[in-house]
C-alpha positions in Angstrom: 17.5 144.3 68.3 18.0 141.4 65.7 16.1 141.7 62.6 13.2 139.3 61.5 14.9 138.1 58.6 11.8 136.3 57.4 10.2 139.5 56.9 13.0 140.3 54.0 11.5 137.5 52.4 10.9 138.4 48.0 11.9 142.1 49.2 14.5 144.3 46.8 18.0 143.6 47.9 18.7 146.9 47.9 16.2 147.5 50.5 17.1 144.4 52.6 20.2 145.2 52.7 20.3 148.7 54.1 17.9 147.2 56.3 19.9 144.9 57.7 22.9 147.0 58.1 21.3 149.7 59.9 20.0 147.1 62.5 24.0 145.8 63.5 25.5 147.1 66.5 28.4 148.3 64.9 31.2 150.1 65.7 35.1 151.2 65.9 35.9 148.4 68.6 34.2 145.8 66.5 35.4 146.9 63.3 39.1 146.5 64.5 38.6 143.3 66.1 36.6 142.0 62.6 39.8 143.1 60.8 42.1 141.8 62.7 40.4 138.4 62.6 40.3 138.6 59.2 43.7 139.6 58.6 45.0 136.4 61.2 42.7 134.2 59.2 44.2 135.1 55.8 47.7 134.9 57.3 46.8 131.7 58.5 45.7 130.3 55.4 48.5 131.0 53.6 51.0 130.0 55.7 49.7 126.8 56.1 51.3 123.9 54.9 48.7 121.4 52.7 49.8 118.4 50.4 48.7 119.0 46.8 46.2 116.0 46.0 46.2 113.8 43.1 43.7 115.3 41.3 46.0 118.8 41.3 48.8 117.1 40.3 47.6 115.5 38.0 46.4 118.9 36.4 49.6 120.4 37.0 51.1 117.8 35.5 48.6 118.1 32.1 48.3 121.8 32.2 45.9 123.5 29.6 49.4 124.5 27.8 50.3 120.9 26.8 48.2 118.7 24.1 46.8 116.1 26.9 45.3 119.0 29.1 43.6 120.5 26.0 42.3 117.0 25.3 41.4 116.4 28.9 39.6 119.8 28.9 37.3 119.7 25.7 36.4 115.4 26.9 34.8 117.3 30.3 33.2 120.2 28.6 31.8 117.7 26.4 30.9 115.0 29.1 28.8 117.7 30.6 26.0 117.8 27.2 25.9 113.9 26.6 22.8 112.3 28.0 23.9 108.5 28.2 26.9 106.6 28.8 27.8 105.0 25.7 28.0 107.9 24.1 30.0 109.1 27.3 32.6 106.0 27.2 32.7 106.3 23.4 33.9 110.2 23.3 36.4 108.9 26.6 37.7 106.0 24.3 38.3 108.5 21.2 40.2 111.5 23.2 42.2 108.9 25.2 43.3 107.3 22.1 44.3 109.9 20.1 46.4 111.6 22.7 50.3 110.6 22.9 50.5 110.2 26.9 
């Protein structure tokens, strides 16, 4: 039987969620076959070959241990509390300048 899940609706989690649970058809046949899914999955992942984009690089490259990352770090925590883009292109201007890249 498949839950109404609309009927969960502004309910305690807690309760929803032993709910829920107790309504799965769950057992030792499909708890193996979830974990070995789960296990090919993870193997999958991380055995797959990917090409680092620029953007990574480009962080690896100006890591939070060098002068530029620390400058690129406290230009977007700042970014994210100005409201207009002079401002925004002014701050830009000032941390690029100052920083020896």
């Amino acid at each position: 039987m498949t839950p109404n899940l609309s009927s969960h609706y502004l309910k305690p989690e807690k309760d929803c969620v032993h709910s829920l649970i107790s309504a799965l058809d769950w057992n030792e046949q499909r708890a193996k076959k979830v974990s070995e899914d789960t296990a090919d999955f993870i193997a999958q992942v991380r055995n797959a070959k990917r090409k680092s984009t620029d953007l990574e690089s480009f962080f690896q490259h100006y890591g939070l241990d060098t002068e530029e990352g620390l400058a690129l770090m406290s230009m977007a925590e700042a970014l994210l509390r100005i409201p207009d883009t002079p401002t925004a292109t002014a701050l830009i201007r000032d941390k690029i300048a100052a920083t020896n890249w």
